[in-house]
TORPA-628785 format. One record per atom (N, C-alpha, C): x negated, y, z. Coordinates in steps of 0.02 Angstrom, whole numbers, plus 50000, padded with zeros to 5 digits. Example, Ala and Ser with C-alpha at 12.3 -4.5 7.8 and 13.67 -1.06 7.14 Angstrom:
49340, 49716, 50390
49385, 49775, 50390
49340, 49835, 50390
49358, 49888, 50354
49316, 49947, 50357
49355, 50002, 50394
//
This chain:
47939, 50553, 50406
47974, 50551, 50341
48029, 50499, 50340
48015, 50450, 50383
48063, 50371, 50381
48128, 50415, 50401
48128, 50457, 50466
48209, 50488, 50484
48247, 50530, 50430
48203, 50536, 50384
48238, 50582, 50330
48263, 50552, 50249
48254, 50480, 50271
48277, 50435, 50229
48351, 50417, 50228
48399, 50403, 50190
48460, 50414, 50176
48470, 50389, 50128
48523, 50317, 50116
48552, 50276, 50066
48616, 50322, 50010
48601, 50350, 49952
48629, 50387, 49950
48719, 50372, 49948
48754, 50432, 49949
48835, 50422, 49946
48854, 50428, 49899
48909, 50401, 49843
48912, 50428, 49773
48984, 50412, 49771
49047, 50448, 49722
49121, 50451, 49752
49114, 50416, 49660
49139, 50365, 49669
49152, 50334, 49598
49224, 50357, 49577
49276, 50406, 49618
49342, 50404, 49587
49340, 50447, 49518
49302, 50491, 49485
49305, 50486, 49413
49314, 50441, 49364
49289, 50382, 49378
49317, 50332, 49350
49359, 50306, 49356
49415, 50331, 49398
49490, 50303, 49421
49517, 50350, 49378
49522, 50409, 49360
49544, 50467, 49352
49555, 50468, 49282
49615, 50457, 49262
49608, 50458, 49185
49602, 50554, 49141
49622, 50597, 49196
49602, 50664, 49180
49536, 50680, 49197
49480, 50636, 49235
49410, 50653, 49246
49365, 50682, 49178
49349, 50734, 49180
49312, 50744, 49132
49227, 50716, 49114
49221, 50716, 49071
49167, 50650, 49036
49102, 50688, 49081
49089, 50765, 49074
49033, 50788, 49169
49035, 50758, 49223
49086, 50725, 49248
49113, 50724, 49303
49086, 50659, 49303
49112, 50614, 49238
49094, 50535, 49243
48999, 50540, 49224
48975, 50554, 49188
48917, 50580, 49186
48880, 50588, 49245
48894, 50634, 49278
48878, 50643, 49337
48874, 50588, 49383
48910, 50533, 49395
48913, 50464, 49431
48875, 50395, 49409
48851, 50418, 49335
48818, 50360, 49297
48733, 50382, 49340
48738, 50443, 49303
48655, 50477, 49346
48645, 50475, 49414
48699, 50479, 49470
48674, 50468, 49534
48667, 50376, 49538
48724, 50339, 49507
48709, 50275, 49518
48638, 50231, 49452
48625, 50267, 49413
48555, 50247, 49382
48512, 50262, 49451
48479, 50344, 49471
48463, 50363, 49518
48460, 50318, 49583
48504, 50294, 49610
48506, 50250, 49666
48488, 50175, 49655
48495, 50150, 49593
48481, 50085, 49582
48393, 50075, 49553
48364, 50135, 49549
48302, 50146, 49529
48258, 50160, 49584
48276, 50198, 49634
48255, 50230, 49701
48247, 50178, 49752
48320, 50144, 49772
48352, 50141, 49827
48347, 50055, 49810
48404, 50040, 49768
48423, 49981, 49748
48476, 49992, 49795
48505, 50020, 49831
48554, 50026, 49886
48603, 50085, 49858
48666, 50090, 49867
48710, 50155, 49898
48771, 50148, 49922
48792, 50181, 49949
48866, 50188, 49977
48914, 50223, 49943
48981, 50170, 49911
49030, 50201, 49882
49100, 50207, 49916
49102, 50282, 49896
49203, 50317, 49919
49206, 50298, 49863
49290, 50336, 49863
49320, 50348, 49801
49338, 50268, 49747
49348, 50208, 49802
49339, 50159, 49755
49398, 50120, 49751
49473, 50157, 49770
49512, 50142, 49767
49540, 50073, 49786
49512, 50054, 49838
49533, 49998, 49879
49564, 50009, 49938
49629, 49981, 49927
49670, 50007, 49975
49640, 50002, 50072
49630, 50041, 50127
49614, 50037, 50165
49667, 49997, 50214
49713, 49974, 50209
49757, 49908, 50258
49728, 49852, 50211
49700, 49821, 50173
49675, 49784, 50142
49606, 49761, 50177
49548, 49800, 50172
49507, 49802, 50186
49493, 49789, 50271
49553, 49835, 50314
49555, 49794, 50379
49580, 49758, 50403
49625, 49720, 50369
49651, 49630, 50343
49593, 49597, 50350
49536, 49621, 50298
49498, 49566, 50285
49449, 49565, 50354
49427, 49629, 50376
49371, 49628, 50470
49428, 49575, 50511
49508, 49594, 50504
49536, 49541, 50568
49537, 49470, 50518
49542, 49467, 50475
49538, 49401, 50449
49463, 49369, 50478
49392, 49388, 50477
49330, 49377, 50503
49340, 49355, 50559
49371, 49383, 50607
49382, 49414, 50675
49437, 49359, 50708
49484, 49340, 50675
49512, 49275, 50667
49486, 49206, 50655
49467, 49198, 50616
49417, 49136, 50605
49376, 49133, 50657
49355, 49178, 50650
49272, 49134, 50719
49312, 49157, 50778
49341, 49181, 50771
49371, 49133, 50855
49398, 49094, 50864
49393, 49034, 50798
49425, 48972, 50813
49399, 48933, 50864
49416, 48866, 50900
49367, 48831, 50926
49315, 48797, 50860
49284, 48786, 50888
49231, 48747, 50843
49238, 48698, 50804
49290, 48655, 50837
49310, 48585, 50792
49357, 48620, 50758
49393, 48657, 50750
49441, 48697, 50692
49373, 48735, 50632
49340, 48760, 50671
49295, 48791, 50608
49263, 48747, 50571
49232, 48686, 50600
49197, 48633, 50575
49231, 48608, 50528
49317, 48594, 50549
49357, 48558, 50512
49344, 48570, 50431
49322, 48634, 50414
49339, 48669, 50366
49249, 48669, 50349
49192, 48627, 50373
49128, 48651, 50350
49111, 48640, 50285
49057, 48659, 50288
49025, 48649, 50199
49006, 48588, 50182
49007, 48548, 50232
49001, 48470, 50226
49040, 48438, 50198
49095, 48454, 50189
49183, 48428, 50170
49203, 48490, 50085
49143, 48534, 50083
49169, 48556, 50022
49152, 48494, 49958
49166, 48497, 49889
49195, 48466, 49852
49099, 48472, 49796
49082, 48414, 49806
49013, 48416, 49749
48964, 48472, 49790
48947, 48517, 49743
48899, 48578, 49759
48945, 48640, 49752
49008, 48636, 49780
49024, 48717, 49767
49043, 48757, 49830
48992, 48737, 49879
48988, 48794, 49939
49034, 48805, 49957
49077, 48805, 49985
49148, 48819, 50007
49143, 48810, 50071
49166, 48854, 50118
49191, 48812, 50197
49147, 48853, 50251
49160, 48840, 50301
49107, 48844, 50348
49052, 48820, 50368
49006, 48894, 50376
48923, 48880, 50395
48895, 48898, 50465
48876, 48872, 50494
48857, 48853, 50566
48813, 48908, 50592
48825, 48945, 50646
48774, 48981, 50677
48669, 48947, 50665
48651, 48966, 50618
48573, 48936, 50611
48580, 48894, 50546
48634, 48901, 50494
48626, 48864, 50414
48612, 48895, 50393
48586, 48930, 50362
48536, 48967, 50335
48462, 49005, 50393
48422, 49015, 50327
48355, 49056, 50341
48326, 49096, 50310
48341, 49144, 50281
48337, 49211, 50234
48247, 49222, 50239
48223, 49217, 50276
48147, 49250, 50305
48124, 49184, 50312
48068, 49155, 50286
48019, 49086, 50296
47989, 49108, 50372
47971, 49181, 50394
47948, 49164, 50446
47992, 49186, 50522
48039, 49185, 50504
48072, 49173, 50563
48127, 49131, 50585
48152, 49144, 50648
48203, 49087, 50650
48252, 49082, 50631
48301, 49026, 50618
48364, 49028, 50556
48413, 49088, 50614
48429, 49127, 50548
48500, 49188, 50555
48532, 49187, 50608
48545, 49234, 50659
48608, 49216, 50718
48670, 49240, 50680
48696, 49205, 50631
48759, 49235, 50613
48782, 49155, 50586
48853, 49167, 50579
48897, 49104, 50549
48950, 49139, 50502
48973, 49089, 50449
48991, 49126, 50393
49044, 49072, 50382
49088, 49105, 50335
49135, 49060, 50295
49149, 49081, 50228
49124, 49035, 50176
49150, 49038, 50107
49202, 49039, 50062
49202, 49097, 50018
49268, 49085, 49982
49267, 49085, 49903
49278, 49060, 49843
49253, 49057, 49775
49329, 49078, 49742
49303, 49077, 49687
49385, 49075, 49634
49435, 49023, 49658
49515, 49033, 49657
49538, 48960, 49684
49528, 48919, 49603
49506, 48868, 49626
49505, 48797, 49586
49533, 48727, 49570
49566, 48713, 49571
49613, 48639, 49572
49560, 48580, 49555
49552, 48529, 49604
49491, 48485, 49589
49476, 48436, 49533
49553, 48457, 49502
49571, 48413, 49431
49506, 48444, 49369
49502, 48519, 49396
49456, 48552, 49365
49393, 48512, 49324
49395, 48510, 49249
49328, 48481, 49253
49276, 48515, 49279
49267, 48574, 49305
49217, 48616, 49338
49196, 48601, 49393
49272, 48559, 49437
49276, 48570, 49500
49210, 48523, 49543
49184, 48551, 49590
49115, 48503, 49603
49060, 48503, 49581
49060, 48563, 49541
48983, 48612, 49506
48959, 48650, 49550
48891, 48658, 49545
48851, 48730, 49575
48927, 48785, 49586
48941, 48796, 49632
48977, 48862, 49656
49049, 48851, 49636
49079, 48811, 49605
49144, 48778, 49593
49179, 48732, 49614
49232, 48763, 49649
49274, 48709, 49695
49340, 48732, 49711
49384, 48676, 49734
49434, 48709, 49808
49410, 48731, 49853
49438, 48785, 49859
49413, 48818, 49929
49440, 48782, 49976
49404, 48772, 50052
49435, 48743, 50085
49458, 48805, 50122
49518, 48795, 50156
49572, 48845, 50218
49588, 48812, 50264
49594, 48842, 50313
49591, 48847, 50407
49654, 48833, 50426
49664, 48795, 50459
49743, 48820, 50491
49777, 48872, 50530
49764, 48914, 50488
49789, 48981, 50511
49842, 48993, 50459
49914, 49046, 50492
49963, 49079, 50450
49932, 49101, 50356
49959, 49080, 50315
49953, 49086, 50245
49935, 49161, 50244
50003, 49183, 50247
50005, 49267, 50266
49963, 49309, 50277
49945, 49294, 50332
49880, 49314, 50354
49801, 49300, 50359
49811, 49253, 50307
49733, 49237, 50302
49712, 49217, 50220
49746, 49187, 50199
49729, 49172, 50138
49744, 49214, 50096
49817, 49220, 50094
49850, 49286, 50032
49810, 49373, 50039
49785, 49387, 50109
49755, 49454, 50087
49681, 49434, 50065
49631, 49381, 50080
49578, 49343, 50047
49595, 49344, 49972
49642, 49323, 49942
49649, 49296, 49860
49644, 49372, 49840
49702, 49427, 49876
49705, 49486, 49854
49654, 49519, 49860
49612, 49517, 49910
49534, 49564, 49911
49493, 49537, 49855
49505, 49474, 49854
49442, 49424, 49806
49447, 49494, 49730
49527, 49478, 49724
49541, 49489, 49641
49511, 49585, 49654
49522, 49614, 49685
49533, 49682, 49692
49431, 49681, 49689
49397, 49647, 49723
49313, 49643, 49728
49305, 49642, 49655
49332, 49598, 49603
49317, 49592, 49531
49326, 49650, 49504
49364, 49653, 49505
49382, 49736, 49466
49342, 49780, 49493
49343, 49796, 49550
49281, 49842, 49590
49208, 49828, 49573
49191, 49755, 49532
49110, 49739, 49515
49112, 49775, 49432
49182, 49744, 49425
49160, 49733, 49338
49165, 49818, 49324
49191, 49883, 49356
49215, 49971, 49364
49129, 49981, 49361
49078, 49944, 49437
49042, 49965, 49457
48969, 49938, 49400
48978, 49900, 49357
48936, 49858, 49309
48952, 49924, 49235
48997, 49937, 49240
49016, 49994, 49189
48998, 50066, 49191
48971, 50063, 49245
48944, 50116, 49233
48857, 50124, 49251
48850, 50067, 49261
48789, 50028, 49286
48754, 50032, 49199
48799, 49997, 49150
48767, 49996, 49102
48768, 50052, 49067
48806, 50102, 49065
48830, 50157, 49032
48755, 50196, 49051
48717, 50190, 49100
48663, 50228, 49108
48582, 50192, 49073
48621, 50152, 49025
48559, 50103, 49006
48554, 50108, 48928
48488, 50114, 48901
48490, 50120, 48832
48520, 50081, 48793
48561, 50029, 48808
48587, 49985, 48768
48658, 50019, 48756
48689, 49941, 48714
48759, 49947, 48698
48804, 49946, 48757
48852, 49973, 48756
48888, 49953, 48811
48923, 49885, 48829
48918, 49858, 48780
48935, 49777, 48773
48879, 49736, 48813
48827, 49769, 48826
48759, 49723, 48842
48766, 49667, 48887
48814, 49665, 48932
48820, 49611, 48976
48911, 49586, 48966
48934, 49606, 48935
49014, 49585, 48884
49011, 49505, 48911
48967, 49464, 48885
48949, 49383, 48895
48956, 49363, 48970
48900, 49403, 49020
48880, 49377, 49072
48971, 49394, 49118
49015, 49461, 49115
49059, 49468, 49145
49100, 49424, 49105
49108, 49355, 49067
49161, 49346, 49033
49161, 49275, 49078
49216, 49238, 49123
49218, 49170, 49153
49174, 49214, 49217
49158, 49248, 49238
49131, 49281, 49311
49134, 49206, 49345
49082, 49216, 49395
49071, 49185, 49456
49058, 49216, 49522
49090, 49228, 49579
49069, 49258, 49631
49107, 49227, 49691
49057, 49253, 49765
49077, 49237, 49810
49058, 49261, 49868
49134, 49269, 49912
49157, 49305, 49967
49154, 49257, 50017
49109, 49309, 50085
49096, 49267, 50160
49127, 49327, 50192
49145, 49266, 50224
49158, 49319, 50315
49096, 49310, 50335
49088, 49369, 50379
49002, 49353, 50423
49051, 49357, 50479
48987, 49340, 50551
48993, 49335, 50620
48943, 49354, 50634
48902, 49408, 50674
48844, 49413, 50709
48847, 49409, 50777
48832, 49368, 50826
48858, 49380, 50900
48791, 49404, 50918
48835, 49431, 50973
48787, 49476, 51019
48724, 49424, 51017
48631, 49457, 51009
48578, 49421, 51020
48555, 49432, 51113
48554, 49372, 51113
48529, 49349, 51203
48443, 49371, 51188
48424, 49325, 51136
48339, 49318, 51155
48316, 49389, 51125
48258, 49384, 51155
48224, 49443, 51148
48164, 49431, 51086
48155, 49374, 51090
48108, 49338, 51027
48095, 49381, 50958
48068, 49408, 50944
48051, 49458, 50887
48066, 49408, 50809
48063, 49367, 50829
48073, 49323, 50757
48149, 49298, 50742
48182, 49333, 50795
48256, 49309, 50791
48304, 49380, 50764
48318, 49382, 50691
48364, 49407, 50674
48443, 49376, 50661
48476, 49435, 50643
48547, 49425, 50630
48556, 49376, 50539
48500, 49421, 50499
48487, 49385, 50448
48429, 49416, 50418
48400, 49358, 50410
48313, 49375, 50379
48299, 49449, 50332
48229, 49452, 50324
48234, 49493, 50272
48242, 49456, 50202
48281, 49499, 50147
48292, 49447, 50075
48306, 49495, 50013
48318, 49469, 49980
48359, 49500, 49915
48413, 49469, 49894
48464, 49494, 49863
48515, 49452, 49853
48498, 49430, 49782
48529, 49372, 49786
48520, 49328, 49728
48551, 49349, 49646
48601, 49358, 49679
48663, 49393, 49611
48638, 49453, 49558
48707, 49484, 49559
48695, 49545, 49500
48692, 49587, 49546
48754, 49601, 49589
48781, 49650, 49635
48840, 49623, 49704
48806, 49663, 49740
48846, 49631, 49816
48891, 49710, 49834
48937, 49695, 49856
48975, 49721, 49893
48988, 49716, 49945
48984, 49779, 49995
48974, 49752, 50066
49044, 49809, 50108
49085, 49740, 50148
49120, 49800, 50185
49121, 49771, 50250
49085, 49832, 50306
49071, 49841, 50351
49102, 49855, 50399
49116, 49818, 50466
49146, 49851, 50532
49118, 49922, 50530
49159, 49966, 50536
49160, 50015, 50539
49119, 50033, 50634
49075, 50078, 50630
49021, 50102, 50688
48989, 50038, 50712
48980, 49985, 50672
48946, 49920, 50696
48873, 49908, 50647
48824, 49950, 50660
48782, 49959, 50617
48737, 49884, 50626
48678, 49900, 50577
48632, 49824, 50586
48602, 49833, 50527
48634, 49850, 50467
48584, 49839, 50396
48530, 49874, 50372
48493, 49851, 50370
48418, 49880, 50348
48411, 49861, 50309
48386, 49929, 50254
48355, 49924, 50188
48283, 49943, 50193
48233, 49924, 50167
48160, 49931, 50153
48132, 49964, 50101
48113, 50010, 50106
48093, 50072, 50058
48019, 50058, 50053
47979, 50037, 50011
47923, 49994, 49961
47875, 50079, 49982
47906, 50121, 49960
47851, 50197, 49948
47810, 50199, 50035
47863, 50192, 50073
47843, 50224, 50148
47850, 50159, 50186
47857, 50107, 50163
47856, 50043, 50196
47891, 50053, 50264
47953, 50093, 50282
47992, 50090, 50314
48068, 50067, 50294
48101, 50041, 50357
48165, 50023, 50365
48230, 50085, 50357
48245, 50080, 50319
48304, 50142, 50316
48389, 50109, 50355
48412, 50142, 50410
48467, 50091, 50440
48524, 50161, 50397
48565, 50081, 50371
48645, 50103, 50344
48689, 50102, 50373
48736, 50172, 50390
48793, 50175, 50419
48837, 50139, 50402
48878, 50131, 50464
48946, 50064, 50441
48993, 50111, 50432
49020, 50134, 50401
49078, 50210, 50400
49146, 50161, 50350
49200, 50172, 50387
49276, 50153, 50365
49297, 50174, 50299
49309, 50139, 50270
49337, 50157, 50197
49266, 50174, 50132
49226, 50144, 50170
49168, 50143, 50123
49118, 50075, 50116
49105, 50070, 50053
49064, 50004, 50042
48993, 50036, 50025
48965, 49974, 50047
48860, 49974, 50040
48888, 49924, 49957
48836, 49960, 49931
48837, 49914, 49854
48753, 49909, 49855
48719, 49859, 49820
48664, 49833, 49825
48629, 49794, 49764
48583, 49802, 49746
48556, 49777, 49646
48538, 49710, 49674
48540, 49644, 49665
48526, 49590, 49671
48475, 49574, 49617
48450, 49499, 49610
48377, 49488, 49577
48422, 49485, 49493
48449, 49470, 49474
48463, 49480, 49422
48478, 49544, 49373
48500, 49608, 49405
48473, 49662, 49401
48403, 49684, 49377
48376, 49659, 49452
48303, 49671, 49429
48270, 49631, 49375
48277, 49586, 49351
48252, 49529, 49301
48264, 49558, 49241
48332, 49592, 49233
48364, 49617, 49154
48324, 49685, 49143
48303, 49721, 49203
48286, 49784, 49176
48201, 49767, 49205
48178, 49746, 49201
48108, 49711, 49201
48085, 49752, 49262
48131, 49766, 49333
48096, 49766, 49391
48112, 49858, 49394
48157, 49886, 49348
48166, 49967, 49327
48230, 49976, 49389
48284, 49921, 49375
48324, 49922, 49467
48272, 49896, 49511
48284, 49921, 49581
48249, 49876, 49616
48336, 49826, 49669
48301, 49781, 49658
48336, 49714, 49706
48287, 49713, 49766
48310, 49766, 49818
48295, 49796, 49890
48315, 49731, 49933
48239, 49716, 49984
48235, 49697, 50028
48275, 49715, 50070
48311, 49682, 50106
48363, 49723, 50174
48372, 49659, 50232
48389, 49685, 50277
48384, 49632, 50344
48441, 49657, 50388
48482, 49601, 50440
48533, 49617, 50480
48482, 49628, 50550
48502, 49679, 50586
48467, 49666, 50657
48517, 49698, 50707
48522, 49638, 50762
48593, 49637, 50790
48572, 49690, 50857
48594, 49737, 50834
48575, 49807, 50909
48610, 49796, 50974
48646, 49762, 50970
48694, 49788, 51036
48724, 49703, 51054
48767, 49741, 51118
48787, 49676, 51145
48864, 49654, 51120
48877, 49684, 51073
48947, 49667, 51040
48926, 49645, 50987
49002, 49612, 50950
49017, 49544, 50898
49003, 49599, 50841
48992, 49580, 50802
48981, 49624, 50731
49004, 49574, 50641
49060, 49626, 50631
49090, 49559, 50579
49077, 49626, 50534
49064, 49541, 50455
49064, 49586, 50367
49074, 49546, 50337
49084, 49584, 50285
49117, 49539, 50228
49080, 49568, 50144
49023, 49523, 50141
49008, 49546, 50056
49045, 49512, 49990
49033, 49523, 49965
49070, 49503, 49887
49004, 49494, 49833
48963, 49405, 49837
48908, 49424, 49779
48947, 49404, 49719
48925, 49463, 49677
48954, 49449, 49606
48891, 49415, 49563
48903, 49356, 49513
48841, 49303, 49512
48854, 49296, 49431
48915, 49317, 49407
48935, 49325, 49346
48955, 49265, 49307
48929, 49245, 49241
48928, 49195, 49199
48877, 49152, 49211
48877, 49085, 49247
48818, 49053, 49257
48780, 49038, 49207
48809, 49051, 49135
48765, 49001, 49108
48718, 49053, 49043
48729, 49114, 49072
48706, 49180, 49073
48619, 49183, 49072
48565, 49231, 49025
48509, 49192, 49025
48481, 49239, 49082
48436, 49231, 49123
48387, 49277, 49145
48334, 49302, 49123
48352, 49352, 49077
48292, 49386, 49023
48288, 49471, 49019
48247, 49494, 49005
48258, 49545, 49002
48284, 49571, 48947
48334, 49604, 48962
48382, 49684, 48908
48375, 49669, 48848
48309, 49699, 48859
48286, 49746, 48800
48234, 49688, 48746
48241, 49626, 48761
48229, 49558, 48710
48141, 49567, 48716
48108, 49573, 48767
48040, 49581, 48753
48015, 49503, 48782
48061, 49480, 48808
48038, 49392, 48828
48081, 49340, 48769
48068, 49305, 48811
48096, 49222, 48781
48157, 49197, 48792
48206, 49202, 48744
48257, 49204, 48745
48284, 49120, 48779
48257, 49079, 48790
48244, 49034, 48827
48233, 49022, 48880
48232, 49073, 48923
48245, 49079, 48999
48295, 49043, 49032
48250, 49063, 49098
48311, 48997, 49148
48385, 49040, 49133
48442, 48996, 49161
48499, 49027, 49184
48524, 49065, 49249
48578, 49098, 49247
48566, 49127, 49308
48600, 49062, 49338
48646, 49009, 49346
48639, 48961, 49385
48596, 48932, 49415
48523, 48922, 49381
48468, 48890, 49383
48454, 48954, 49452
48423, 49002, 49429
48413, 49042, 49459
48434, 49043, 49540
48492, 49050, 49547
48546, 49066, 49605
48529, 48986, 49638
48541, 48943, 49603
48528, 48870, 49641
48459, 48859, 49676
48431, 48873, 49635
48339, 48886, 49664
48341, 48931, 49734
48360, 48977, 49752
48381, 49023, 49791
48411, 48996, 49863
48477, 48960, 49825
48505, 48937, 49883
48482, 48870, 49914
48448, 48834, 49886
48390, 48776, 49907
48347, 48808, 49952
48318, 48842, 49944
48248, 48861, 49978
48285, 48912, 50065
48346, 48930, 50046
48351, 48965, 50125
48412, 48927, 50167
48435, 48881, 50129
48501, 48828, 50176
48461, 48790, 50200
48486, 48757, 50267
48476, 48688, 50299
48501, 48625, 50271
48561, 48657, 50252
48596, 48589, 50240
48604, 48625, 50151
48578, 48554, 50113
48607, 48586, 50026
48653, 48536, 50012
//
């Protein structure tokens, strides 16, 4: 039954379409309710992100880590500004899975740009970004432009997310208002050991609302975990298409009705494998409660939340 498992595909361009008829958009609310109930996983076309953009951002990955080391370091998370994550993370800074060994992948952070004058600047997830010495051109300016183009692509994909929910359509109006999110380059290098406890990246859930994932294209690795058949479902890496994914805050608002899907990197082959997600984390100061008001309106925040999170799987906080 596990081979006949399949993350489903869903073409969101009705919602681009200002002649789409309201079936058509209908039709995309129900496969993505459907998938975020099932799956917690799917793969979106149709999402109007330009494709020279998107492979900007794999050679932008692909660029960076082949810096030397003291250039990547230059730029680590050690040197970002307070607590706002920024910079480069070291092959083994993080540990997604308590029982295995820290991640073979290395990453680099990117947030809203920030000016440190900011009174924000030096908060949980708020900062200057730090940048590489690499050409502007080519590294930063298509980064700022993917960043902004990922927002619009969360806040399209949250709209119709809620449109399939008994509420108002305003229901999360607050949490998208001041957004918080943040974009990594990944690195997976080829795995040497054979060690069963050594993945690319643990098994986890994402912390956020919603991740966006764009994938080297035929460079597979992501596994999703299907709860019914307690098997691994592996997601194709296919060009011009994103993995979208329900994070724990999802699941918290609709009291566990999305599921925020377990998934794991596992590095197959003897080649480099680069990605790039986009967690969208929203309004930090946003409550974690459910919808539909059946708890305590006194709940943690999703800052609280997300910080708790990122304590328990970094090395370095």
């Amino acid at each position: 039954m596990a081979a006949s498992l399949e993350i489903p595909l869903i073409d969101i361009s009705p919602f681009l379409d200002d002649s789409a008829s309201h079936a058509s958009r209908d039709a995309v609310v129900d496969q993505v309710r459907n998938a975020c109930m099932t799956y917690g996983f799917f793969q979106l076309e149709g999402h109007g992100v330009p494709v020279h953009l998107q492979e900007a951002m794999l050679e932008c990955a692909k660029t960076f880590f082949d810096l030397p080391l003291e250039k990547k370091t230059a730029v680590g998370m050690d040197k970002a500004m307070g607590k706002s994550n920024r910079g480069y993370e070291v092959i083994g800074g993080q540990t997604l899975q308590p029982d295995t060994l820290p991640d073979l992948k290395e990453g680099f952070y990117i947030g809203e740009e920030m000016s440190p004058d900011n009174p924000k600047a030096g908060s949980f997830l708020r900062g200057p970004n730090l940048w590489p010495d690499l050409p502007e051109e080519k590294f930063r300016q298509p980064i700022n432009e993917y960043y902004q183009h990922m927002l619009t692509l969360d806040h399209l994909i949250l709209k119709v997310i809620t449109s399939g929910m008994p509420y108002a359509p305003e229901i999360l109006a607050e949490f998208t208002t001041d957004p918080n999110a943040t974009l990594r380059l990944l690195h997976y290098p080829p795995q040497k050991s054979k060690d069963a406890r050594q993945l690319g990246a643990g098994a986890h859930t994402d912390f956020g609302c919603i991740t966006l994932l764009l994938q080297q294209p035929d460079q597979t690795g992501l596994q999703v975990l299907y709860p019914p058949t307690n098997s691994w479902i592996p997601v194709p890496a296919v060009a011009n298409r994103f993995v979208v994914n329900v994070g724990d805050l999802l699941y918290g608002w609709t009291k566990g009705e999305y599921r925020s899907a377990v998934h794991r990197v596992i590095n197959n082959g003897p080649q480099h494998r680069y990605s790039v997600p986009f967690f969208y984390t929203g309004n930090l100061s946003f409550k974690l409660r459910p919808l539909d008001g059946s708890e305590d309106a006194n709940g943690i925040t999703v800052e609280q939340h997300v910080m708790a999170r990122y304590n328990t799987t970094y090395a370095v906080k």
